[in-house]
C-alpha positions as a Markdown table, in Angstrom:
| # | Residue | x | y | z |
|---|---|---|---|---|
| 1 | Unk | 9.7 | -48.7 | 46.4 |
| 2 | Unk | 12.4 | -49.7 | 43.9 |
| 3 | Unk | 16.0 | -50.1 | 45.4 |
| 4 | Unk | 18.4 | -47.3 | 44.7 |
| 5 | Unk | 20.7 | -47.7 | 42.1 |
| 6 | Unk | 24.3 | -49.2 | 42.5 |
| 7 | Unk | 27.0 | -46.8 | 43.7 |
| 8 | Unk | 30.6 | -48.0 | 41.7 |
| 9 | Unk | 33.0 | -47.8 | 44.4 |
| 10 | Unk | 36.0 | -47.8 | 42.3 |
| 11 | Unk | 36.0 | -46.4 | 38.7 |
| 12 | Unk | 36.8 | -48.8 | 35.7 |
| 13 | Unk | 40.3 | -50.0 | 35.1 |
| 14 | Unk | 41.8 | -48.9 | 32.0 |
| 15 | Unk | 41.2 | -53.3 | 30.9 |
| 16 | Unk | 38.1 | -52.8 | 31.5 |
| 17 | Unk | 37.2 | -49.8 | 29.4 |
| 18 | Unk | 39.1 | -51.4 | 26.3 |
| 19 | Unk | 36.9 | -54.9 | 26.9 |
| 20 | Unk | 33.8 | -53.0 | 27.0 |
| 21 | Unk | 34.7 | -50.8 | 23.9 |
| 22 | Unk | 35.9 | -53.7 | 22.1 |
| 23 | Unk | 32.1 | -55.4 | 23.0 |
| 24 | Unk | 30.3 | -52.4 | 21.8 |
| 25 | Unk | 32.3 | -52.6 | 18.5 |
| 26 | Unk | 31.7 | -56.6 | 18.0 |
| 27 | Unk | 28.1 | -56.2 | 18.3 |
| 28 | Unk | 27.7 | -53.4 | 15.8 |
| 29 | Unk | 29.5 | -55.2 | 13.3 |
| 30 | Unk | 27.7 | -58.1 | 13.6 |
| 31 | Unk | 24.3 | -56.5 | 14.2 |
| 32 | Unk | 23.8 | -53.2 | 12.8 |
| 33 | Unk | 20.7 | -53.0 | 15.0 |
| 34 | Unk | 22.9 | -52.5 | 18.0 |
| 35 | Unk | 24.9 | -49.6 | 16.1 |
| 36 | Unk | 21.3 | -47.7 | 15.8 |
| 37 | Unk | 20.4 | -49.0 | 19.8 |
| 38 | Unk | 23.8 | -47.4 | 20.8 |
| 39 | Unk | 22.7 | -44.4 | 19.3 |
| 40 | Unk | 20.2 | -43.8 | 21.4 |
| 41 | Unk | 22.5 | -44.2 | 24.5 |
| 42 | Unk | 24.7 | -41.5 | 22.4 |
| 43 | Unk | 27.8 | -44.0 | 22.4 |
| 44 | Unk | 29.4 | -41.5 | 20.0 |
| 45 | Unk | 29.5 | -38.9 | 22.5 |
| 46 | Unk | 30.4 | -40.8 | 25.3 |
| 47 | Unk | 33.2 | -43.0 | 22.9 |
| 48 | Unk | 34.6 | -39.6 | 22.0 |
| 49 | Unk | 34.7 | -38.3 | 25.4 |
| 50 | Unk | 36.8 | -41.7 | 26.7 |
| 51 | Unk | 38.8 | -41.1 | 23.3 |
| 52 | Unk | 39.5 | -37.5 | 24.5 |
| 53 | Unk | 40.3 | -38.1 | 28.3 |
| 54 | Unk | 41.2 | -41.9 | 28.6 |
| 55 | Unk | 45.2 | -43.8 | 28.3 |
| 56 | Unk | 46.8 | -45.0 | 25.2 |
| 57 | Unk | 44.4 | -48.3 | 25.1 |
| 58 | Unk | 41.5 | -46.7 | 25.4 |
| 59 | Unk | 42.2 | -44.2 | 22.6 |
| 60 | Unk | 42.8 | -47.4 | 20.3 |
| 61 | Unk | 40.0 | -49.2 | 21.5 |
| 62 | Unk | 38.1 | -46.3 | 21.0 |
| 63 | Unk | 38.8 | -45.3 | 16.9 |
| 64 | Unk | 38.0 | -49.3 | 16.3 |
| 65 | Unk | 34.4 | -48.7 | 18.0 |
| 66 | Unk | 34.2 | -45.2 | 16.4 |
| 67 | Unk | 34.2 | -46.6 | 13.1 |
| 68 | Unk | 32.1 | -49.8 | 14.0 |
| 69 | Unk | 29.2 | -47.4 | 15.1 |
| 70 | Unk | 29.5 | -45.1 | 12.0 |
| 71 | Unk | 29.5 | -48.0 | 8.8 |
| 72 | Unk | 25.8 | -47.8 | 7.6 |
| 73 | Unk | 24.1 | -45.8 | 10.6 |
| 74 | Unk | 23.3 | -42.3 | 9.2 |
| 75 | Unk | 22.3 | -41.6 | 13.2 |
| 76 | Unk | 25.8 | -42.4 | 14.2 |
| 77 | Unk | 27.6 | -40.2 | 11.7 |
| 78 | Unk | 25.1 | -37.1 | 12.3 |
| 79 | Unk | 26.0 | -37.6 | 16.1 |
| 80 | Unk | 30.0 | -37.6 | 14.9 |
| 81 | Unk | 29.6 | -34.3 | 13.0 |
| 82 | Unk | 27.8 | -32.7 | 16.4 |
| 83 | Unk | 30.1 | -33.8 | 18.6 |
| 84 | Unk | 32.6 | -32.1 | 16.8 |
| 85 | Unk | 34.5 | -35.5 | 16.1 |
| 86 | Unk | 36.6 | -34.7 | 12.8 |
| 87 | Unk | 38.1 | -32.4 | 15.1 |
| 88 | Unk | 38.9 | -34.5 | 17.7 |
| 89 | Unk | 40.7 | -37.0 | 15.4 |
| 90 | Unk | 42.7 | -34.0 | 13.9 |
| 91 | Unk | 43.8 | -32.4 | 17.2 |
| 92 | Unk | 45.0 | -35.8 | 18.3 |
| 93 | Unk | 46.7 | -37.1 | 14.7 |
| 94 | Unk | 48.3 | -33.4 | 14.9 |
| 95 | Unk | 49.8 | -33.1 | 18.3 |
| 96 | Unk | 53.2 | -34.4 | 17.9 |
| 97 | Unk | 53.5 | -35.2 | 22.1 |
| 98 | Unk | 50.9 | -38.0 | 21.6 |
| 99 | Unk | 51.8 | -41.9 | 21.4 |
| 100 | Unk | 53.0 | -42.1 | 17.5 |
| 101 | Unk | 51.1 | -45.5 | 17.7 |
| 102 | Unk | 47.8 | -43.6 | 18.3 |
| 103 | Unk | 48.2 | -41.0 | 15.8 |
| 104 | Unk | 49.0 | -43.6 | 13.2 |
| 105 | Unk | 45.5 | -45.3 | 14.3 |
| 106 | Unk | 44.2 | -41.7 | 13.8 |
| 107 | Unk | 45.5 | -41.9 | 10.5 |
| 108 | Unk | 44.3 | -45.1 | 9.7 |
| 109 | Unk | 40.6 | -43.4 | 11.5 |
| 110 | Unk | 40.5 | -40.9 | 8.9 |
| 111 | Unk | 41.3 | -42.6 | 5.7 |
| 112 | Unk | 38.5 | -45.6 | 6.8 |
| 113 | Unk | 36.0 | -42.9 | 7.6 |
| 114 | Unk | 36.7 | -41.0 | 4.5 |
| 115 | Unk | 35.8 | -44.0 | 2.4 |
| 116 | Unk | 33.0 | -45.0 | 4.7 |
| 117 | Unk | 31.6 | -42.0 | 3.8 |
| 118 | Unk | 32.4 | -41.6 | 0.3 |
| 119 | Unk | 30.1 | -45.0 | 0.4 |
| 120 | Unk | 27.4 | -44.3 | 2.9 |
| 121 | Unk | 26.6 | -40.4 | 1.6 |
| 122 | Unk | 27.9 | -40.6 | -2.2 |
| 123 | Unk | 26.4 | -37.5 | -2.8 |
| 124 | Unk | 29.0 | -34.5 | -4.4 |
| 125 | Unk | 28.0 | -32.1 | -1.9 |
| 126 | Unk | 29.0 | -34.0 | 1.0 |
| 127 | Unk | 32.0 | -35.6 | -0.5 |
| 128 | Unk | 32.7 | -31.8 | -1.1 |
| 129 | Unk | 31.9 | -31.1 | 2.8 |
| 130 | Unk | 34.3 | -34.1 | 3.6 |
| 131 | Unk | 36.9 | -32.4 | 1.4 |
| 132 | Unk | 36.7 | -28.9 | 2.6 |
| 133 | Unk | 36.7 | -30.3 | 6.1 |
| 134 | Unk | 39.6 | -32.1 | 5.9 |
| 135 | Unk | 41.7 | -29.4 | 4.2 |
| 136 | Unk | 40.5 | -27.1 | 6.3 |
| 137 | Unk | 42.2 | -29.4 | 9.6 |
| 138 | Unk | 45.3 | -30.8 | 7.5 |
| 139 | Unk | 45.9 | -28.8 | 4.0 |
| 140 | Unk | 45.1 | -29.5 | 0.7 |
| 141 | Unk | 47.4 | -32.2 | 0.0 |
| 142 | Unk | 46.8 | -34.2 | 3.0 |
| 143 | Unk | 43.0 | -34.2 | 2.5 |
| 144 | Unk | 43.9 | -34.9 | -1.3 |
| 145 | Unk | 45.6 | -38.0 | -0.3 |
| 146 | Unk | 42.7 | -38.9 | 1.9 |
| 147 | Unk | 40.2 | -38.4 | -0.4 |
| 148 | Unk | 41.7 | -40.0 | -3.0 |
| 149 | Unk | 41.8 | -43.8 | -1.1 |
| 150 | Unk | 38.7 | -45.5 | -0.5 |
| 151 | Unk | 40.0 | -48.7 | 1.4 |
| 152 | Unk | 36.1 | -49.9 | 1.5 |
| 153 | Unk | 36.3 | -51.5 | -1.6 |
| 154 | Unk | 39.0 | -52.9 | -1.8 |
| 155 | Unk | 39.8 | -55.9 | -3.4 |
| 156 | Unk | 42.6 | -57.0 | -1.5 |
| 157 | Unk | 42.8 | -59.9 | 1.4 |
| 158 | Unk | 42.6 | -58.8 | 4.9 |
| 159 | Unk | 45.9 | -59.1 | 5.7 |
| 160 | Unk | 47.3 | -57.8 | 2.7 |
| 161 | Unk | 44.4 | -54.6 | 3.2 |
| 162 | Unk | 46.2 | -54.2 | 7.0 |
| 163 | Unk | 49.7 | -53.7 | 5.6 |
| 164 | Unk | 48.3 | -51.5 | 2.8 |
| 165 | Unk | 46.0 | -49.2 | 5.5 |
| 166 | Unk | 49.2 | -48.9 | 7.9 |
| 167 | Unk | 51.4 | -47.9 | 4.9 |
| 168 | Unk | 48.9 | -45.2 | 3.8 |
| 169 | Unk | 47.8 | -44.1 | 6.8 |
| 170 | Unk | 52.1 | -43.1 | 7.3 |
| 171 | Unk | 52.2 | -41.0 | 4.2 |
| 172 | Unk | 49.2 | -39.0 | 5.7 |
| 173 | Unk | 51.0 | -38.4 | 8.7 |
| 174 | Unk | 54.1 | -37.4 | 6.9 |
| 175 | Unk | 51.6 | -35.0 | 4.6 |
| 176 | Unk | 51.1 | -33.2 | 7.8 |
């Protein structure tokens, strides 16, 4: 007979969660396998689900692996759009009582997904979808803005590409 499984006494500490998130997002940057393997653990839902119920660092930690599971895996994405996650983002970037520093990194979520998709779909229609999405949640000039930056190919340093995505991702804030 196999042993039982492993009870957790105490739940994780909020370190903990952020060093595990942070994990998951190294390893599907460097492997894209893993982003397609964490799929079918649905880390999307279960990311979005820390992102909606955890502290300040988790909800960081938590964009960062958002987007490192949704560049290039179509699986990921489809899973974002089910769980309602474009949603998520907006109630949080809209709800003036949260931390200012994780609505900006909402911000800075949106205009890096927008572009990330922009690249990964390309197609009108769903460039369309993304747009009527967005201005649906935020208003037409909001999602303008939005649309209108794709920070994926740009040409600048990373450093330089930091500064510029923390400076844009203000103005959306202040188009809301």
């Amino acid at each position: 007979m196999a042993p039982a499984a492993a009870r957790l006494r105490n739940p994780a500490t909020d370190s903990e969660v952020v060093l595990a998130l942070r994990v998951l997002e190294g390893c599907c940057l460097l492997c894209p396998a893993c982003a397609a393997a964490a799929h079918r653990y649905n880390a999307v839902k279960v990311v979005l689900n820390i992102l909606m119920t955890r502290g300040i660092l988790e909800q960081r930690a938590c964009l960062d692996t958002l987007l490192a599971l949704l560049v290039d895996c179509s699986e990921n994405l489809t899973d974002f759009k089910e769980q309602d996650g474009l949603n998520k983002i907006a109630a949080i970037v809209k709800d003036a009582n949260r931390d200012d520093n994780v609505r900006l990194k909402c911000s800075e979520f949106l205009l890096l997904y927008s572009g990330n998709a922009k690249e990964n779909c390309g197609a009108a229609s769903s460039e369309s979808n993304m747009q009527e999405d967005l201005e649906r949640l935020f208003g037409e000039k909001c999602a303008s803005f939005i649309c209108s930056m794709n920070l994926f190919s740009s040409t600048l340093d990373s450093q330089m590409r930091q500064s510029e995505l923390s400076f844009l991702a203000e103005h959306v804030l202040d188009y809301m």
